[in-house]
TORKOL-4160 file (C-alpha; in steps of 0.2 Angstrom, whole numbers, padded with zeros to 4 digits, m for minus):
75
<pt num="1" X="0073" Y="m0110" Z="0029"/>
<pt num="2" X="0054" Y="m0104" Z="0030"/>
<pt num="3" X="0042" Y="m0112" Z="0018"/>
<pt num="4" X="0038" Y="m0099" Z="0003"/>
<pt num="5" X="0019" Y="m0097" Z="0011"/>
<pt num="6" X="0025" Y="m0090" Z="0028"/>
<pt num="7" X="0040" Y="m0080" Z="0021"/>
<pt num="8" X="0026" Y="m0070" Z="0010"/>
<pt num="9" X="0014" Y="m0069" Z="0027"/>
<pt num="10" X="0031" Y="m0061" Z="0034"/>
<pt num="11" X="0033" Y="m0050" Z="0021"/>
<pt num="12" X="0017" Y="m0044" Z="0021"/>
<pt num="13" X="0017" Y="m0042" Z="0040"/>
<pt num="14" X="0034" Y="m0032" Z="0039"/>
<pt num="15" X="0026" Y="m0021" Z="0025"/>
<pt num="16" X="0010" Y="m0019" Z="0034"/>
<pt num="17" X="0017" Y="m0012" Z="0051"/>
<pt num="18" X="0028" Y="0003" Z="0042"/>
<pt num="19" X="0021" Y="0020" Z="0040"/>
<pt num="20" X="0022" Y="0026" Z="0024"/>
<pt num="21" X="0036" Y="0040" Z="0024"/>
<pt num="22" X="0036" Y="0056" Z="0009"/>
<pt num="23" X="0051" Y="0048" Z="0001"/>
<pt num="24" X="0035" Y="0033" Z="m0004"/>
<pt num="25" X="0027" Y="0040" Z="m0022"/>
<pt num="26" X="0012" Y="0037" Z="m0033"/>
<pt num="27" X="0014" Y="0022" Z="m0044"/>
<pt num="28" X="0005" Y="0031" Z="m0057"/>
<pt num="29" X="0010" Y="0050" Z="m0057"/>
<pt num="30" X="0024" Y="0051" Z="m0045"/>
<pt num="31" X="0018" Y="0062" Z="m0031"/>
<pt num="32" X="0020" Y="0058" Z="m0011"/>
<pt num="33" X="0011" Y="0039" Z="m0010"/>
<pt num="34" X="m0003" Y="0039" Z="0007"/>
<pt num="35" X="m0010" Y="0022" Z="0001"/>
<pt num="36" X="m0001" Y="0003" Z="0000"/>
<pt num="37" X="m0011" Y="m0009" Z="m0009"/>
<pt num="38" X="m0003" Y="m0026" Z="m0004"/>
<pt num="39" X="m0008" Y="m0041" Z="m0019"/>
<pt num="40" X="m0003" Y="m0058" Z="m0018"/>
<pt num="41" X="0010" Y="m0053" Z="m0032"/>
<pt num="42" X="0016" Y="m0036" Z="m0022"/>
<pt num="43" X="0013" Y="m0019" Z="m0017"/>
<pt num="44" X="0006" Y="m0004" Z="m0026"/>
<pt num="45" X="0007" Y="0014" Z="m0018"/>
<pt num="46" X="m0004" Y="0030" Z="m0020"/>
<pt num="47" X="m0008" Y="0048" Z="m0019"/>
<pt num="48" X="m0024" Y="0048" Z="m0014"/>
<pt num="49" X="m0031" Y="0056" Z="m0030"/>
<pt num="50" X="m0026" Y="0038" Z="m0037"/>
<pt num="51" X="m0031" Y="0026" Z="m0023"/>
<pt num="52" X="m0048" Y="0032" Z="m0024"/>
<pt num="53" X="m0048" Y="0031" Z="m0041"/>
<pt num="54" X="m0044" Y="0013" Z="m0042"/>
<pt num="55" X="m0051" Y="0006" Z="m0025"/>
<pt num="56" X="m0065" Y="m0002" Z="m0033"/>
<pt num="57" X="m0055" Y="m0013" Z="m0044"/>
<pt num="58" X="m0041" Y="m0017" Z="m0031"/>
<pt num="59" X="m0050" Y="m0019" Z="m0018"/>
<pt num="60" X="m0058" Y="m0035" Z="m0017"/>
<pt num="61" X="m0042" Y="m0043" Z="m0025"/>
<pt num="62" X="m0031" Y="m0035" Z="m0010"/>
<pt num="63" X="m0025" Y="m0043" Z="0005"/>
<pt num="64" X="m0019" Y="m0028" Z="0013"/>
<pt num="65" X="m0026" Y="m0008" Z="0008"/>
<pt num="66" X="m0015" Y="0004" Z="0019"/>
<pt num="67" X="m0023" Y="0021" Z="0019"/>
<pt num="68" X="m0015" Y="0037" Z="0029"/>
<pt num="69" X="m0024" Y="0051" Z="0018"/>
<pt num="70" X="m0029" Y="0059" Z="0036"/>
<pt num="71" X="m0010" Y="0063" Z="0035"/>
<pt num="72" X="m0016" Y="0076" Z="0021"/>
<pt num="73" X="m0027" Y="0086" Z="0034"/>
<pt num="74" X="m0013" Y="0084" Z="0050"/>
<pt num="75" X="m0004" Y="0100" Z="0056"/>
């Protein structure tokens, strides 16, 4: 059994590597997610319209900020 510190370095690792898919939505309005926050306490997803908006607040608290809004200009 891992100690609780490295299962949540795991976690956060496994989390980290996946790309963020359209079936991943806002937390706030519900629309395709292209921003993982990971916290201490868990993860927060996105649309960009919303991760800009709170970046300044989550930001300095995050361990992990994810961002694929180039995914929005891709063709």
């Amino acid at each position: 059994m891992q100690p609780v510190n490295e299962a949540v370095e795991t976690e956060v690792e496994v989390s980290q590597n996946r790309e963020m898919t359209a079936a991943d939505r806002c937390d706030v309005c519900g629309a395709q997610a292209y921003i993982r926050v990971t916290l201490a306490t868990g993860e927060l997803m996105f649309c960009s319209h919303h991760g800009n908006e709170k970046r300044a607040q989550l930001e300095p608290i995050a361990v992990n900020w994810q961002d694929e809004t180039q995914k929005l200009l891709a063709r």
